[in-house]
C-alpha positions as CSV (number, residue, x, y, z in Angstrom):
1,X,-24.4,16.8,1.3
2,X,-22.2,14.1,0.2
3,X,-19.1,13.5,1.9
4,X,-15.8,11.2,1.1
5,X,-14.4,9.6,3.6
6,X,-10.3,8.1,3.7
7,X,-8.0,7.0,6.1
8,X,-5.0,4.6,6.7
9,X,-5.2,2.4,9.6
10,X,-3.6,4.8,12.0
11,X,-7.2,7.3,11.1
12,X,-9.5,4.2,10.8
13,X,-11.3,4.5,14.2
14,X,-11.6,8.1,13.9
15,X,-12.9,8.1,10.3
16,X,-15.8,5.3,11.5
17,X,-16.7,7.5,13.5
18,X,-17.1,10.8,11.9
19,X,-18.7,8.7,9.0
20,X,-21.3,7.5,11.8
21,X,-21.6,11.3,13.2
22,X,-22.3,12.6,9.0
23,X,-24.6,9.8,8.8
24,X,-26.7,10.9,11.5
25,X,-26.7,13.9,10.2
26,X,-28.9,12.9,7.0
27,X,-25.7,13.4,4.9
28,X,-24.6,10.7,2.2
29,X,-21.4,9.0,3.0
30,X,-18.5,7.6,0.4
31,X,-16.1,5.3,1.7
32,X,-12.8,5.6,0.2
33,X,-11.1,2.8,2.6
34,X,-9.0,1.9,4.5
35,X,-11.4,-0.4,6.4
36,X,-9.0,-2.3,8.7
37,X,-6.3,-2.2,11.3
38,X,-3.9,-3.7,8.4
39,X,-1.0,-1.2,7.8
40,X,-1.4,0.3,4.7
41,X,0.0,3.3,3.0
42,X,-2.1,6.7,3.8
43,X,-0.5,8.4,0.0
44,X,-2.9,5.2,-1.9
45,X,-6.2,6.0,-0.2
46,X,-5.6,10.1,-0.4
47,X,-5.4,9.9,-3.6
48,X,-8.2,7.2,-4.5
49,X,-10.5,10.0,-2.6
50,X,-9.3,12.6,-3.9
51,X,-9.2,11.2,-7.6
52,X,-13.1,10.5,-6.7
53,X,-13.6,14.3,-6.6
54,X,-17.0,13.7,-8.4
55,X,-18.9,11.2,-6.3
56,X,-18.8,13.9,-3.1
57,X,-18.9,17.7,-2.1
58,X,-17.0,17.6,0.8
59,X,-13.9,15.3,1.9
60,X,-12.7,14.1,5.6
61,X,-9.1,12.5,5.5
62,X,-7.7,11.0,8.5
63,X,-3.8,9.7,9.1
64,X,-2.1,9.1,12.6
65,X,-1.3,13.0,12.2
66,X,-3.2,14.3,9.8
67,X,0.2,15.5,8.1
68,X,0.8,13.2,5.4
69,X,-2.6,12.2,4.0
70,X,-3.5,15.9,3.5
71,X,-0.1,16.2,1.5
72,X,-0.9,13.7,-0.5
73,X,-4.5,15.2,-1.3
74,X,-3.4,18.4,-1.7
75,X,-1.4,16.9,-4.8
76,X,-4.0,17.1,-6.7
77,X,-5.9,19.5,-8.8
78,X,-9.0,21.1,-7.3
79,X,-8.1,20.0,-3.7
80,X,-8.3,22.5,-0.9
81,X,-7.0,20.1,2.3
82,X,-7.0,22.0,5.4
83,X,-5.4,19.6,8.6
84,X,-8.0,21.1,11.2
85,X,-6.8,21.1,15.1
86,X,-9.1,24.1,16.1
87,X,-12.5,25.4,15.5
88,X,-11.0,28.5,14.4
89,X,-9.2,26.3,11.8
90,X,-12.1,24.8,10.9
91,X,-13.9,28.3,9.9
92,X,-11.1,29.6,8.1
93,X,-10.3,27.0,5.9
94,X,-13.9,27.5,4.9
95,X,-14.4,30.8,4.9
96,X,-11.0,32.4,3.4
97,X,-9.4,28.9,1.9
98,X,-12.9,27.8,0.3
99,X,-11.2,24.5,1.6
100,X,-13.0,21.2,0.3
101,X,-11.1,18.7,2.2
102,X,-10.8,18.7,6.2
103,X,-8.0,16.7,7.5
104,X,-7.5,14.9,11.2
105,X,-4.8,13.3,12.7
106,X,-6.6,10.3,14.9
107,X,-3.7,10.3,17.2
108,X,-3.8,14.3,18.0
109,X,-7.5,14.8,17.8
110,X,-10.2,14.2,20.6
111,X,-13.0,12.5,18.3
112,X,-15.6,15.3,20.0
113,X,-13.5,17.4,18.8
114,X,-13.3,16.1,15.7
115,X,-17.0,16.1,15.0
116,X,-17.2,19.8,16.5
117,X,-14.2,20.4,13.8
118,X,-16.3,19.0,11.0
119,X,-19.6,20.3,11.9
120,X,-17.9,24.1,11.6
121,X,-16.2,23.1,8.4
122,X,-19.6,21.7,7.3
123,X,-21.7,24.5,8.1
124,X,-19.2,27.4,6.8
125,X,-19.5,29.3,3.9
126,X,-17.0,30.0,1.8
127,X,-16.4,34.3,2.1
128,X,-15.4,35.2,-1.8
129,X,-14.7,38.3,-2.4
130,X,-11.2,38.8,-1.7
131,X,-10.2,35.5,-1.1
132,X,-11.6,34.1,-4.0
133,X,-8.7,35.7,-5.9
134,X,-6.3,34.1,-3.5
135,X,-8.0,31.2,-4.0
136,X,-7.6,31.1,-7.7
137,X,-4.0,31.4,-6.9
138,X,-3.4,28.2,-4.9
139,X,-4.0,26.5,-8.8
140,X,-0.7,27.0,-10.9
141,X,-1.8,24.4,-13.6
């Protein structure tokens, strides 16, 4: 699977990691930036991932909360951003959301956690059925 990868410098560290975690996993990684400890704005590299919709099947976005930089994804067309805090999170956003995006907040999150977190996203189908008709109505253009 390819996955996208984002963060500000407040998700930095915790998007390193999880891109290490994916890669040992035999999955292809995308690096979206930021790379650094230099403050940057989490809105600029949300939507450079998000706007690279086609280079990844999944996303992982990570802000000092999580909050903003899944707003700012979220934004756009054809993105599902779920902020994740919870395995059970994880699931549903998968499994009733059809979520495409996963969201962490580097200052909230244990980064075990986080990997646990992604691995359920990862690994969870997405239900249909009923929900894909809720689905279709998260898109109003």
């Amino acid at each position: 699977m390819r996955i996208g990868f984002a963060s500000d410098h407040a998700g930095v560290v915790l998007k390193e990691r999880l891109k290490a975690w994916a890669l040992a996993q035999n999955h292809e990684v995308v690096d979206f930036g930021t790379n650094g400890p230099a403050s940057v704005d989490y809105p600029d590299f949300a939507h450079r991932a998000a706007e690279g919709k086609e280079q990844w099947d999944k996303l992982v976005l990570v802000c000092g909360s999580g909050i903003g930089i899944s707003m700012a994804a979220n934004r756009h067309a054809n993105i599902r951003c779920a902020l994740v805090t919870s395995p059970e999170h994880a699931e549903l956003a998968r499994q009733h959301n059809d979520a495409n995006a996963i969201a962490f907040g580097q200052r909230l999150t244990d980064p075990l956690q986080a990997e646990y977190y992604l691995k359920i996203f990862l690994d969870t189908p997405f239900e249909g059925g009923r929900h894909q008709g809720r689905v279709e109505k998260i898109e109003l253009a």
